[in-house]
PDB file of N, CA, C and O in Angstrom:
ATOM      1  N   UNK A   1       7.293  25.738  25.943  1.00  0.00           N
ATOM      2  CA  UNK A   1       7.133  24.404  25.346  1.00  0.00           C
ATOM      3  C   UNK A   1       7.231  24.525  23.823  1.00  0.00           C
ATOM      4  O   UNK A   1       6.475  25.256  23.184  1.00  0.00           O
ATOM      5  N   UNK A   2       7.957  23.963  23.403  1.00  0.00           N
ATOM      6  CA  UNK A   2       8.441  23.881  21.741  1.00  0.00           C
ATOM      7  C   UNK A   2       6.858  23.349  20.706  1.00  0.00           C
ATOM      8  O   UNK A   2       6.064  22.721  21.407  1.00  0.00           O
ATOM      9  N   UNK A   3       6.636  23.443  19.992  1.00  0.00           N
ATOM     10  CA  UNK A   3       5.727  22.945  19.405  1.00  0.00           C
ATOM     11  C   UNK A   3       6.259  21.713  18.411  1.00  0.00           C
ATOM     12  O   UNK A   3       7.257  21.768  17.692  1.00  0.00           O
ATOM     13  N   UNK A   4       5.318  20.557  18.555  1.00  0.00           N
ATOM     14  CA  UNK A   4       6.243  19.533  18.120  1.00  0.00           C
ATOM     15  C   UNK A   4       7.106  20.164  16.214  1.00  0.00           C
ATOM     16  O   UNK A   4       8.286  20.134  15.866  1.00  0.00           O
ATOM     17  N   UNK A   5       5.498  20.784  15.224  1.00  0.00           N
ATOM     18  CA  UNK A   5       5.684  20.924  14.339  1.00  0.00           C
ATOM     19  C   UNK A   5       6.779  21.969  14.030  1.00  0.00           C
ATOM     20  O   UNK A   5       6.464  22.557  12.996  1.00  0.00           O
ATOM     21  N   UNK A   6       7.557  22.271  14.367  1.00  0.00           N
ATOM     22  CA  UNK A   6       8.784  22.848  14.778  1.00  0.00           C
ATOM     23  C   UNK A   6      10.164  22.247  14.408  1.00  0.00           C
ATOM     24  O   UNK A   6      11.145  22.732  13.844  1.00  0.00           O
ATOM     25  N   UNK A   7       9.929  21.172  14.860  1.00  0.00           N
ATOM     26  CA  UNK A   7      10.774  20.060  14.927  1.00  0.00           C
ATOM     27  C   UNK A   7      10.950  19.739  13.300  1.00  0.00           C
ATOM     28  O   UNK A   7       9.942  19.445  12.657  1.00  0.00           O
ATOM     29  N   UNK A   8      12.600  19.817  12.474  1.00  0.00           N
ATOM     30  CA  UNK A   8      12.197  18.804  11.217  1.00  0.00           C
ATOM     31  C   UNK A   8      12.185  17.035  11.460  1.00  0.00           C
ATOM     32  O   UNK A   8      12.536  16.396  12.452  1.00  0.00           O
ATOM     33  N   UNK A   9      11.762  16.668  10.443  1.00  0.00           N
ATOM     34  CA  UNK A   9      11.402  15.636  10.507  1.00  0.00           C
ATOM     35  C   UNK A   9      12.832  14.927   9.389  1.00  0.00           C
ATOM     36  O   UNK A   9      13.124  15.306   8.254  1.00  0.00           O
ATOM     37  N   UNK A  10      13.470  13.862  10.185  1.00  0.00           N
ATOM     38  CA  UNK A  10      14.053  12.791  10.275  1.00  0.00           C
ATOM     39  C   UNK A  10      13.545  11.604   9.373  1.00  0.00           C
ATOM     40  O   UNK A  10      12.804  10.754   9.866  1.00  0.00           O
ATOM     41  N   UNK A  11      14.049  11.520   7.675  1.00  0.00           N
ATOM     42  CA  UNK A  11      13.627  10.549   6.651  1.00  0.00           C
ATOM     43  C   UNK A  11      14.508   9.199   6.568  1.00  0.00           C
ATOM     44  O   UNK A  11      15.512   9.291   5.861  1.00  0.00           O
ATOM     45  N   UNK A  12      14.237   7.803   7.273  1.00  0.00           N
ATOM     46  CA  UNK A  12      15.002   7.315   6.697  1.00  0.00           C
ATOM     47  C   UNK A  12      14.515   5.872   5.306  1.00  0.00           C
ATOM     48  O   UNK A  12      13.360   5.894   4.882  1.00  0.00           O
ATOM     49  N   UNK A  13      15.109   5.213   4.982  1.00  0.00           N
ATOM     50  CA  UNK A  13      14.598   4.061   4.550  1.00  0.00           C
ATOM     51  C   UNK A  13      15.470   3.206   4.255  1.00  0.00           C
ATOM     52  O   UNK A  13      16.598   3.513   3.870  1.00  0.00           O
ATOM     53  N   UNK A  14      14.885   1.532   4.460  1.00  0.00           N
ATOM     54  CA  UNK A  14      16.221   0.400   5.111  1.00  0.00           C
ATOM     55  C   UNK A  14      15.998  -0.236   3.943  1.00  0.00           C
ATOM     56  O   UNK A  14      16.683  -1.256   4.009  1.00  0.00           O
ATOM     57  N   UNK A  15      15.185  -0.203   2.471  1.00  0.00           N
ATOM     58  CA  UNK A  15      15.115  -0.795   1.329  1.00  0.00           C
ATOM     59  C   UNK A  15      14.899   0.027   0.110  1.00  0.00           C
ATOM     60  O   UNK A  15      14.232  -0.340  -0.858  1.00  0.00           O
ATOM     61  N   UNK A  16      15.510   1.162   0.226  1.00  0.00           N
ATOM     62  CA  UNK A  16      15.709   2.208  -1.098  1.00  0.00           C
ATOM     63  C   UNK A  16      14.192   3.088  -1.422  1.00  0.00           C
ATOM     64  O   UNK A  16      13.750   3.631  -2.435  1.00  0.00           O
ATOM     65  N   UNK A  17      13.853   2.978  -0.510  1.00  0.00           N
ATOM     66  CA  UNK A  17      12.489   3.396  -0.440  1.00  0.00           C
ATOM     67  C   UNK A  17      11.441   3.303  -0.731  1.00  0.00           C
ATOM     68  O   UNK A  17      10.607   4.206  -0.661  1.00  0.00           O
ATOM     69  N   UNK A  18      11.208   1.847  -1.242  1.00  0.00           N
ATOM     70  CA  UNK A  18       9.663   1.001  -0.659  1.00  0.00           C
ATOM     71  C   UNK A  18       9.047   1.389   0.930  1.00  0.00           C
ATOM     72  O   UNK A  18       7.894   1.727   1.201  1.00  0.00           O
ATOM     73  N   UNK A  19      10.115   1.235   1.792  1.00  0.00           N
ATOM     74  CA  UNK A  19       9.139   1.908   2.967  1.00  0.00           C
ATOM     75  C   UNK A  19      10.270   2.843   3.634  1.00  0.00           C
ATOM     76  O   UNK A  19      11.493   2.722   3.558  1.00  0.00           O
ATOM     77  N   UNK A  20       9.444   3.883   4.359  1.00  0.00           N
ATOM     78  CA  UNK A  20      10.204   5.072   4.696  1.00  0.00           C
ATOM     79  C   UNK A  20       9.451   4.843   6.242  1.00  0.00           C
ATOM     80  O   UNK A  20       8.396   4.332   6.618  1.00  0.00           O
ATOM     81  N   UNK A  21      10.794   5.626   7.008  1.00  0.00           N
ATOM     82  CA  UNK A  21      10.277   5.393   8.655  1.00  0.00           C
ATOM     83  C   UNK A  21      10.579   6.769   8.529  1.00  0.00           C
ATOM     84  O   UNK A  21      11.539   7.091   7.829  1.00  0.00           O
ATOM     85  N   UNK A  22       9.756   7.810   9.227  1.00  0.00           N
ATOM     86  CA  UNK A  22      10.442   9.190   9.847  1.00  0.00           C
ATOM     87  C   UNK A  22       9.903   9.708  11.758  1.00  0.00           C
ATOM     88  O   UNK A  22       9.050   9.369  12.578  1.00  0.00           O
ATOM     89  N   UNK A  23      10.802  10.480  11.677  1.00  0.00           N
ATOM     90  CA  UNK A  23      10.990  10.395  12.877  1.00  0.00           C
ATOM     91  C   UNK A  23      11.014  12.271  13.421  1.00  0.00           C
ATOM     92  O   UNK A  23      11.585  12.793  12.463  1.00  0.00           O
ATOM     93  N   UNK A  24      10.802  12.999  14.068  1.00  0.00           N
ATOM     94  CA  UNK A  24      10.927  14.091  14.377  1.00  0.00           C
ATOM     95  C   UNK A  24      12.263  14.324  15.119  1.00  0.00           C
ATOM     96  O   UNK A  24      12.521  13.752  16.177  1.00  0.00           O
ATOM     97  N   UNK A  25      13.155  15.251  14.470  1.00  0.00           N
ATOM     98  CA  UNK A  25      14.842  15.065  15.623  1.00  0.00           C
ATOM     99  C   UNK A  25      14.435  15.273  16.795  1.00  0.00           C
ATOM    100  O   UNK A  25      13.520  16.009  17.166  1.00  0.00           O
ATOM    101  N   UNK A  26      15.186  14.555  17.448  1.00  0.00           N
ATOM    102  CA  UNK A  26      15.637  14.529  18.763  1.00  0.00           C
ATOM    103  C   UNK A  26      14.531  13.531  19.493  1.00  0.00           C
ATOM    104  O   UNK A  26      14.306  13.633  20.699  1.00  0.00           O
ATOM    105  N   UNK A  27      13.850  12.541  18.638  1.00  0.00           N
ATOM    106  CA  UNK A  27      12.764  11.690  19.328  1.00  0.00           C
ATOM    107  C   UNK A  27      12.979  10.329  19.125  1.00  0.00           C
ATOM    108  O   UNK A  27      13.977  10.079  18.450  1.00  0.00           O
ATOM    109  N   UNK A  28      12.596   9.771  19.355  1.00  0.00           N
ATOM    110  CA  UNK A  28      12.720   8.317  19.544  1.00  0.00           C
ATOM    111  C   UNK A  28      11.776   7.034  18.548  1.00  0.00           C
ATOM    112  O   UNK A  28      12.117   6.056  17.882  1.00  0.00           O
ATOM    113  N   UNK A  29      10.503   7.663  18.882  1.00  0.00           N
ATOM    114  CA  UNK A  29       9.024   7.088  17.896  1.00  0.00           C
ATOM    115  C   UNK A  29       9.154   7.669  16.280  1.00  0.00           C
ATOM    116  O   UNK A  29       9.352   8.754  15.733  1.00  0.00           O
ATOM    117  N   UNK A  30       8.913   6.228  15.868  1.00  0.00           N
ATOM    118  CA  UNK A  30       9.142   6.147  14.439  1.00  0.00           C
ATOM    119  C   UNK A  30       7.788   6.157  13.893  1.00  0.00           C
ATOM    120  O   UNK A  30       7.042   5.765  14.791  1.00  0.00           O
ATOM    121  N   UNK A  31       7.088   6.439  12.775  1.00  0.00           N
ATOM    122  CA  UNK A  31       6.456   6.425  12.207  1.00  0.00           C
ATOM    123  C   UNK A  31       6.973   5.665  10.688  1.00  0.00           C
ATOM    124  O   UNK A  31       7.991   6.050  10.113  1.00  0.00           O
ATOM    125  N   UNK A  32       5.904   4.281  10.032  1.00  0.00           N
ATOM    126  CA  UNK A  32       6.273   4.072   9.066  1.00  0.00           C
ATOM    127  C   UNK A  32       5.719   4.257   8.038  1.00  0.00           C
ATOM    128  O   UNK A  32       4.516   4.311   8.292  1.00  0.00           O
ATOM    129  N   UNK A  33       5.960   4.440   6.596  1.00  0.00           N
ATOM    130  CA  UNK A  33       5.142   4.533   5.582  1.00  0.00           C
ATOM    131  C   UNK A  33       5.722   3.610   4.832  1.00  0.00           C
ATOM    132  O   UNK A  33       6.926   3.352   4.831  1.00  0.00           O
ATOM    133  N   UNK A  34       4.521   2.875   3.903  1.00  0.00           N
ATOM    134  CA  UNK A  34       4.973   1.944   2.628  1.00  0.00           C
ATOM    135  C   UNK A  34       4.127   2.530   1.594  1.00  0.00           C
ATOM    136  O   UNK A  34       2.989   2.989   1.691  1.00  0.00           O
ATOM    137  N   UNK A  35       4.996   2.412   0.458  1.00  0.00           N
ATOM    138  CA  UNK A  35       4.858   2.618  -0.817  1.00  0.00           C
ATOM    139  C   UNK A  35       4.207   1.022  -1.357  1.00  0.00           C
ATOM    140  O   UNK A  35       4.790  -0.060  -1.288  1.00  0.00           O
ATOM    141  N   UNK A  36       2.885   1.290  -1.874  1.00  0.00           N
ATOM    142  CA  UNK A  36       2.383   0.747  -2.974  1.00  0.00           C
ATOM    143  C   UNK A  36       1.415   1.118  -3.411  1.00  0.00           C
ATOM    144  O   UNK A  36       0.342   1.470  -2.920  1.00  0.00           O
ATOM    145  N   UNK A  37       1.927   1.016  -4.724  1.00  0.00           N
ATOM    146  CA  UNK A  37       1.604   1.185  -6.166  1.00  0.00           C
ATOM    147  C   UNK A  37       1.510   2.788  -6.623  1.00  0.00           C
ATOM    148  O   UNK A  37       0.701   3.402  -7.318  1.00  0.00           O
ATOM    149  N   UNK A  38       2.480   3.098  -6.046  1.00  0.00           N
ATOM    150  CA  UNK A  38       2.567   4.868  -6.104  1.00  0.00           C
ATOM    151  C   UNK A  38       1.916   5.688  -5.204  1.00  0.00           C
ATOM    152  O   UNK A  38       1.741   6.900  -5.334  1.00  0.00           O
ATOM    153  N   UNK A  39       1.447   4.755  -3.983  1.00  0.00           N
ATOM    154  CA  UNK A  39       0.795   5.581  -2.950  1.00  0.00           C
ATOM    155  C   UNK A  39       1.268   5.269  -1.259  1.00  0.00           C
ATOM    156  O   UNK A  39       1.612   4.294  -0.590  1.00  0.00           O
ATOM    157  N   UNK A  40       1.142   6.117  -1.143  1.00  0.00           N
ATOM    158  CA  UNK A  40       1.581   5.692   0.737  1.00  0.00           C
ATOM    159  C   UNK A  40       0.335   5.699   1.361  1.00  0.00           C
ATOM    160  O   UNK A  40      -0.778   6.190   1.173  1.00  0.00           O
ATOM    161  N   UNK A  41       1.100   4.740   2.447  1.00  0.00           N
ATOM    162  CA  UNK A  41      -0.082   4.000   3.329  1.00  0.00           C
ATOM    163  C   UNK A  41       1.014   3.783   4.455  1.00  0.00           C
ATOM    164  O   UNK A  41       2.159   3.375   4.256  1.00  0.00           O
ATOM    165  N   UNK A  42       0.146   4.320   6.340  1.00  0.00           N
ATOM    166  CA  UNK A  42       0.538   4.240   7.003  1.00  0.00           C
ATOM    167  C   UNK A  42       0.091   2.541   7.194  1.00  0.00           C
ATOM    168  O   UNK A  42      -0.657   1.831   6.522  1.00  0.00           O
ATOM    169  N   UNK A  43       1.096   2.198   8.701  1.00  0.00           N
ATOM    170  CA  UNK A  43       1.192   0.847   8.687  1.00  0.00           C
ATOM    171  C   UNK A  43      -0.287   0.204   8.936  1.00  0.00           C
ATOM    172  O   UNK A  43      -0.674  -0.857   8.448  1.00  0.00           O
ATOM    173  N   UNK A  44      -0.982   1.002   9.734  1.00  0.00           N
ATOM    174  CA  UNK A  44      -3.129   0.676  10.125  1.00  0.00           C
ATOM    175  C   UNK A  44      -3.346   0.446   8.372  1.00  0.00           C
ATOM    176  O   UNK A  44      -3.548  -0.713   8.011  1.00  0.00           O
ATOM    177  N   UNK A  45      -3.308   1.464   7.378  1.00  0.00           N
ATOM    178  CA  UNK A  45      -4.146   1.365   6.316  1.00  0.00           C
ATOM    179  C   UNK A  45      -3.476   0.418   5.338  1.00  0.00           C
ATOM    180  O   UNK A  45      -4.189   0.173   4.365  1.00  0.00           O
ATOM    181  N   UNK A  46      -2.087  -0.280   5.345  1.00  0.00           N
ATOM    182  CA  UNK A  46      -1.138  -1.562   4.742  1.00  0.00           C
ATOM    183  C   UNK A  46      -1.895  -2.616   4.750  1.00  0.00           C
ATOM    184  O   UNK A  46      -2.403  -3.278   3.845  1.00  0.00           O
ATOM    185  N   UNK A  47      -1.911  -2.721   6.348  1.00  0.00           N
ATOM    186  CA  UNK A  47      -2.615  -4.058   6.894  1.00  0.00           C
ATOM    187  C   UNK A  47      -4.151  -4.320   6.740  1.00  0.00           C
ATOM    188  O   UNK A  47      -4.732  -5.406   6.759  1.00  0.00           O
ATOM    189  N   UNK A  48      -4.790  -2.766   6.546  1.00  0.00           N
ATOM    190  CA  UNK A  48      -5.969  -3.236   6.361  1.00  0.00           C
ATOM    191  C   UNK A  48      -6.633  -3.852   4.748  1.00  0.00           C
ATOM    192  O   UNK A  48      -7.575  -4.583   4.441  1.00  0.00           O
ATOM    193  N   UNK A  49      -5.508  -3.066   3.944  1.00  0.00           N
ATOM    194  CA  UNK A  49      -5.648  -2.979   2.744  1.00  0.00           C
ATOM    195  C   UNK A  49      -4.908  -4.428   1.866  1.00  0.00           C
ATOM    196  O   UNK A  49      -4.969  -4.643   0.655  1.00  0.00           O
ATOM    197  N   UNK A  50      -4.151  -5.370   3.043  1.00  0.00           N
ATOM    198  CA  UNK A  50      -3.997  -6.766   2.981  1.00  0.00           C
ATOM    199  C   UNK A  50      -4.877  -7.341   3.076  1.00  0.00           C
ATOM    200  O   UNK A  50      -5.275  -8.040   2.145  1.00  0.00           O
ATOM    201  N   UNK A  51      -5.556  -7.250   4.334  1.00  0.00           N
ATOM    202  CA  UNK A  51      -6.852  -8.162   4.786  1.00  0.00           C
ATOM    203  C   UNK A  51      -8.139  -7.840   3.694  1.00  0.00           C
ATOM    204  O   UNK A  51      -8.921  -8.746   3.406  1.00  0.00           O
ATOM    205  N   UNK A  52      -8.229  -6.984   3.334  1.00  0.00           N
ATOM    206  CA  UNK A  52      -8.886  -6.793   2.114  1.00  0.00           C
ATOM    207  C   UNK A  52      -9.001  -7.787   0.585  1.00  0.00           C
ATOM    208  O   UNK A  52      -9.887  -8.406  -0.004  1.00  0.00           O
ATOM    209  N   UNK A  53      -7.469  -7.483   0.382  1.00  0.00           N
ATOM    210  CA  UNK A  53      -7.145  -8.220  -0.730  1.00  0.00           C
ATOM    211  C   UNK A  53      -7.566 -10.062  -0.715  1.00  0.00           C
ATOM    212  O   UNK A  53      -8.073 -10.787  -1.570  1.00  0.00           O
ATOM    213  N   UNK A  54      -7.042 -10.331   0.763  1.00  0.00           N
ATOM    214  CA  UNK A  54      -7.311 -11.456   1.121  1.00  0.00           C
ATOM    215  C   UNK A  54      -8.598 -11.682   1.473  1.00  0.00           C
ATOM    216  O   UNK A  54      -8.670 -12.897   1.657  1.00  0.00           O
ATOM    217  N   UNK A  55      -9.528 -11.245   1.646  1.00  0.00           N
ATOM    218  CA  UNK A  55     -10.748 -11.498   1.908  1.00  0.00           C
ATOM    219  C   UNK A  55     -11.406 -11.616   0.009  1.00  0.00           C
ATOM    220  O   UNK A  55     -12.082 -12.479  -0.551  1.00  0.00           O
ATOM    221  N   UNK A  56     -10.907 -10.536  -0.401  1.00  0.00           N
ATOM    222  CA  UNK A  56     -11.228 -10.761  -1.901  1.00  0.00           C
ATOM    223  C   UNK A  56     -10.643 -12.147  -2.482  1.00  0.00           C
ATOM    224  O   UNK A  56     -11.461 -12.824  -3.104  1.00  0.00           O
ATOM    225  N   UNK A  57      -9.485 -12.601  -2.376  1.00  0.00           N
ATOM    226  CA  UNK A  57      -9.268 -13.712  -2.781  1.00  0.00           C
ATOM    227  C   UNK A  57      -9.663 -14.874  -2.360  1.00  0.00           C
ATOM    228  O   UNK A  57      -9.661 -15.771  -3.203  1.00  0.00           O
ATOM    229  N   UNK A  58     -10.084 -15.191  -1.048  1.00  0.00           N
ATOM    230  CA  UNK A  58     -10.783 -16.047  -0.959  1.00  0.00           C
ATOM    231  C   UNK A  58     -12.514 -16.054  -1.168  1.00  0.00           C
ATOM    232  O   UNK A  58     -13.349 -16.955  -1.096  1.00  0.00           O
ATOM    233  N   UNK A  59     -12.573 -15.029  -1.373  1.00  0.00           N
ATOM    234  CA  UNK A  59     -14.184 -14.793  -2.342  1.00  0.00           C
ATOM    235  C   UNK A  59     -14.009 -15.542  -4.130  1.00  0.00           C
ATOM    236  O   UNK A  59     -14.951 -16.030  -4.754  1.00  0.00           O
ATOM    237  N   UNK A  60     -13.004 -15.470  -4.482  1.00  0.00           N
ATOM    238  CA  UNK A  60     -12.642 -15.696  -5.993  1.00  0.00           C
ATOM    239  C   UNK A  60     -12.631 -16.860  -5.503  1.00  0.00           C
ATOM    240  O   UNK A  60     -13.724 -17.381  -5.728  1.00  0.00           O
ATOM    241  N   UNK A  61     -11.686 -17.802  -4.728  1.00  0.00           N
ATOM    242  CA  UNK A  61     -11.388 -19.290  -5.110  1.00  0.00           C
ATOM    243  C   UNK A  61     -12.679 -19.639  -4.913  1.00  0.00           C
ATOM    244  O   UNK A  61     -13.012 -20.415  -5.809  1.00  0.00           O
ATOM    245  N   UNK A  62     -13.443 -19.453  -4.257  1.00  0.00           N
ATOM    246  CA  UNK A  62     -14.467 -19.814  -3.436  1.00  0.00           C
ATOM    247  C   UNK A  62     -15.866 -19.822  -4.370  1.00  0.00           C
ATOM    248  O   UNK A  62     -16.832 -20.578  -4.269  1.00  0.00           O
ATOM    249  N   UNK A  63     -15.689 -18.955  -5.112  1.00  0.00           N
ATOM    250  CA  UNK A  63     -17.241 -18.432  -6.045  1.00  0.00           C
ATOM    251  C   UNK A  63     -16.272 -18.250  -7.752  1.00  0.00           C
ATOM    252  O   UNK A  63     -16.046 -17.163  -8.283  1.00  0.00           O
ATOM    253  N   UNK A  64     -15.776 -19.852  -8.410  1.00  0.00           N
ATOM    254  CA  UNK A  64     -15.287 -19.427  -9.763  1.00  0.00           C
ATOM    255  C   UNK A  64     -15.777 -18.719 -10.817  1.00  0.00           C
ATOM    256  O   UNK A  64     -15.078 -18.574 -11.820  1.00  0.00           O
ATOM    257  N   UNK A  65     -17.213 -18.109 -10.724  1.00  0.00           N
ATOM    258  CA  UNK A  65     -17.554 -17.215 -11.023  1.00  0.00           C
ATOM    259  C   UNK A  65     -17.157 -15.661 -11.320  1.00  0.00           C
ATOM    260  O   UNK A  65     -16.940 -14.947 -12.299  1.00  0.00           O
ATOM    261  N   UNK A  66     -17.188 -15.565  -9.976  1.00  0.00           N
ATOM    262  CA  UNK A  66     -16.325 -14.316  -9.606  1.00  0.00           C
ATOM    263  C   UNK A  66     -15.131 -14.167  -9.782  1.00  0.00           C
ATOM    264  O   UNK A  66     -14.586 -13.063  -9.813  1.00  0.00           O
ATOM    265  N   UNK A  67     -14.383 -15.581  -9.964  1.00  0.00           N
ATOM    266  CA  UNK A  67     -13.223 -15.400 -10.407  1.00  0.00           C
ATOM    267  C   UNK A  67     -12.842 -14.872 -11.779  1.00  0.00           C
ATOM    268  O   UNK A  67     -12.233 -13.869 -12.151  1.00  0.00           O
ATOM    269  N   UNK A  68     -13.506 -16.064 -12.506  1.00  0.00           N
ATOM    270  CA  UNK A  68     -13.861 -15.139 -13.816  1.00  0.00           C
ATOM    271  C   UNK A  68     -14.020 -14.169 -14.560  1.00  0.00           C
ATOM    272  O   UNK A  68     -13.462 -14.043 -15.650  1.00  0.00           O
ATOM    273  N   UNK A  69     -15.128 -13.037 -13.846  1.00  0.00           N
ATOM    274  CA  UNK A  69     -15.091 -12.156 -13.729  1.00  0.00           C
ATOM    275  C   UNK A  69     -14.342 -10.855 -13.481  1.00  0.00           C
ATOM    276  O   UNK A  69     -14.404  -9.807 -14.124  1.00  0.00           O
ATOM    277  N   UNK A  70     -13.493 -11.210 -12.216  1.00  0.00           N
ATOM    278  CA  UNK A  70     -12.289 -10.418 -11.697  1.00  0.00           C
ATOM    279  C   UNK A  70     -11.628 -10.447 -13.233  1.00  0.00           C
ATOM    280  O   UNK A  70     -11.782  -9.682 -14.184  1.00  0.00           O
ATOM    281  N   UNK A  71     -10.880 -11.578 -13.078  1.00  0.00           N
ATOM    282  CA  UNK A  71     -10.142 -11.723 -14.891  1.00  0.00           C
ATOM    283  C   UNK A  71     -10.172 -10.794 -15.782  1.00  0.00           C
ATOM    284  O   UNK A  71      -9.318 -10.003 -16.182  1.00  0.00           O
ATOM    285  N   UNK A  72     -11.678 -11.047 -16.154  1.00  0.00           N
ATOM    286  CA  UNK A  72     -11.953 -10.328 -17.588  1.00  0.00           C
ATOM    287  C   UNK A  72     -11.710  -8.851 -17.120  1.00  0.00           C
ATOM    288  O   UNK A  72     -10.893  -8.183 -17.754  1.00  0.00           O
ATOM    289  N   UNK A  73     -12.484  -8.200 -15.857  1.00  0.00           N
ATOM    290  CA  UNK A  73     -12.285  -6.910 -15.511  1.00  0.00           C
ATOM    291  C   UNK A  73     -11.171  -6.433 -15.623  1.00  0.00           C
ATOM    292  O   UNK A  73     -11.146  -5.210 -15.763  1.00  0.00           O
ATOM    293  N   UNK A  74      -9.707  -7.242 -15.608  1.00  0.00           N
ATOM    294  CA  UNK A  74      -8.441  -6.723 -14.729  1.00  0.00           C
ATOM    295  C   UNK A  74      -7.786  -6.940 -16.709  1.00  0.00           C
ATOM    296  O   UNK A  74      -7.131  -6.019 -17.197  1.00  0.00           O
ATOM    297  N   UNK A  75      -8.095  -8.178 -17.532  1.00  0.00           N
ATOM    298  CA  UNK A  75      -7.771  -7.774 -19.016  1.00  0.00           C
ATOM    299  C   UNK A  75      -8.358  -6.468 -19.423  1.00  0.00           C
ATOM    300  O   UNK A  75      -7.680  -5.808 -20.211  1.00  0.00           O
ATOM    301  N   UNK A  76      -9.874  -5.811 -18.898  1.00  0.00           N
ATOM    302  CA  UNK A  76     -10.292  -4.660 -19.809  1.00  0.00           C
ATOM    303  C   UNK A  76      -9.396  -3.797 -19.213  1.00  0.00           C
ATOM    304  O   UNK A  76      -8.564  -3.245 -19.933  1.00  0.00           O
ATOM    305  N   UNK A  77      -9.415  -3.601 -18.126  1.00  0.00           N
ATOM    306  CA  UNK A  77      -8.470  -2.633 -17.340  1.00  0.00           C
ATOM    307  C   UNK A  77      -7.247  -2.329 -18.039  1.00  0.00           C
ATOM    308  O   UNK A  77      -6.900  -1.207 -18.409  1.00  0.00           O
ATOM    309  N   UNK A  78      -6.601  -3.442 -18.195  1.00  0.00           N
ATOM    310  CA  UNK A  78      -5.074  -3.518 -18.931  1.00  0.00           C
ATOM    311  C   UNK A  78      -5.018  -2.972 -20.184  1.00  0.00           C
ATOM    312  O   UNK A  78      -3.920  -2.625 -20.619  1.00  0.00           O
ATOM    313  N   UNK A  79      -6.406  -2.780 -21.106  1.00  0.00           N
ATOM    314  CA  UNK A  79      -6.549  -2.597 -22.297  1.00  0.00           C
ATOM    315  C   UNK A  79      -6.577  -0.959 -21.680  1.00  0.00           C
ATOM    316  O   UNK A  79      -5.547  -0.320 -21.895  1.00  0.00           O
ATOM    317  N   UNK A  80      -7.378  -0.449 -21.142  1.00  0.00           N
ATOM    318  CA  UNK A  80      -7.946   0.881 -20.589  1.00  0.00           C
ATOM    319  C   UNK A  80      -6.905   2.088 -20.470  1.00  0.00           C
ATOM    320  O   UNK A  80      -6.792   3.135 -21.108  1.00  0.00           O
ATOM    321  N   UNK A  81      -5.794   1.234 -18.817  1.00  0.00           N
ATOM    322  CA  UNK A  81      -5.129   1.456 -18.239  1.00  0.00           C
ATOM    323  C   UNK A  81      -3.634   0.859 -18.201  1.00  0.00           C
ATOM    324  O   UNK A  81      -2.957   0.547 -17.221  1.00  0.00           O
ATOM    325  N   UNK A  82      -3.301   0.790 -19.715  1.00  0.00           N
ATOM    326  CA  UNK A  82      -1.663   0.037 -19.868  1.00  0.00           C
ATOM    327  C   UNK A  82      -0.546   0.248 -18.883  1.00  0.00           C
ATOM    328  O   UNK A  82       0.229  -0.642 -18.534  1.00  0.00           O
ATOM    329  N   UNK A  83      -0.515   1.791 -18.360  1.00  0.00           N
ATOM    330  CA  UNK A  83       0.480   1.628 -17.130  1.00  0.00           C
ATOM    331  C   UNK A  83       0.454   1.142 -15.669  1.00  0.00           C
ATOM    332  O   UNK A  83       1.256   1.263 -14.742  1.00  0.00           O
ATOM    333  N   UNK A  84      -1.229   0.315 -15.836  1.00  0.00           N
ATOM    334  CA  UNK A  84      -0.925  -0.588 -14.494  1.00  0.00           C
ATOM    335  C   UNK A  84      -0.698  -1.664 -14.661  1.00  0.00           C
ATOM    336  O   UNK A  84      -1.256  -2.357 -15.513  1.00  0.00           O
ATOM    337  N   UNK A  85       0.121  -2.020 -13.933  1.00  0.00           N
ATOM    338  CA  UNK A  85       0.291  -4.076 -14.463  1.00  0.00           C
ATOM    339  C   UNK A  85      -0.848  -4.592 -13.343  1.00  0.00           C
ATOM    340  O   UNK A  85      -1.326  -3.996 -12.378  1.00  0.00           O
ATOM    341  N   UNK A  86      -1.081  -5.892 -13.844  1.00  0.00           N
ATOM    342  CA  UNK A  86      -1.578  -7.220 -13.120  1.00  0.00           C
ATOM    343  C   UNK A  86      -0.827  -7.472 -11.870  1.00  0.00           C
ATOM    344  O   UNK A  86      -1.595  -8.092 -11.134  1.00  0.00           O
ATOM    345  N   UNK A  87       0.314  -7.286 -11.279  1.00  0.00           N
ATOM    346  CA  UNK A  87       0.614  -7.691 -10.272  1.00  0.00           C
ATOM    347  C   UNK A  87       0.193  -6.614  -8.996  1.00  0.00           C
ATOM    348  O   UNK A  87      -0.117  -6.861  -7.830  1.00  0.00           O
ATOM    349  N   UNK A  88       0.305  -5.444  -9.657  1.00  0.00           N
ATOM    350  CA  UNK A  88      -0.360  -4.326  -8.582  1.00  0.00           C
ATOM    351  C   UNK A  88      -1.854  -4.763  -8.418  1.00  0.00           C
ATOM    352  O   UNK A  88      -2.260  -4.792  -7.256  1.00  0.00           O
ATOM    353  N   UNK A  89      -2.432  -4.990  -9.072  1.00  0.00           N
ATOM    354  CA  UNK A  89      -3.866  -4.814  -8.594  1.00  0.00           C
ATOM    355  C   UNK A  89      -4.070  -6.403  -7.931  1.00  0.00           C
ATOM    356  O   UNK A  89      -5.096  -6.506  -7.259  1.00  0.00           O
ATOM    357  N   UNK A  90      -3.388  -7.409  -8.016  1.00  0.00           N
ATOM    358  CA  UNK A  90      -3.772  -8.717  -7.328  1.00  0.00           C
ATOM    359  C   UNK A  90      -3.679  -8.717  -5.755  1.00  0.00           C
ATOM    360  O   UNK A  90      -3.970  -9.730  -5.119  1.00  0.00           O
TER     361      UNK A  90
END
């Protein structure tokens, strides 16, 4: 019996490589990865890390407080941390 890790692994990607599917030759089951914000995330930790965001945002509309807050945090940040933009962290 071959051991799977044996096998190379099969890279492709259908948008220049925002997300990468690989595959072990000679198999069928794909595995996907997405790229954001310089990190990969299988498709379980994407989705969870959506529902996240979205649970945070409706905490902000919800409590303008907190919205506020977020704000000012994400301007000090920008001051801090210039090579992250505002659209990654929203």
């Amino acid at each position: 019996m071959t051991n799977n890790f044996d096998k190379p692994w099969i890279m492709e990607t259908p948008d220049g490589g925002k997300t990468i599917s690989k595959r072990q030759f000679g198999e069928k089951e794909k595995f996907y990865l997405s790229n954001v914000n310089g990190k990969w995330y299988n498709y379980e930790e994407a989705l969870e890390a959506a529902r996240q965001r979205d649970r945070e945002a409706d905490l902000r509309a919800e409590h303008p407080t907190l919205a506020d807050a977020y704000k000012t945090y994400h301007e000090l940040l920008n001051v801090l941390e210039p090579d992250l933009t505002n659209n990654d962290r929203e």
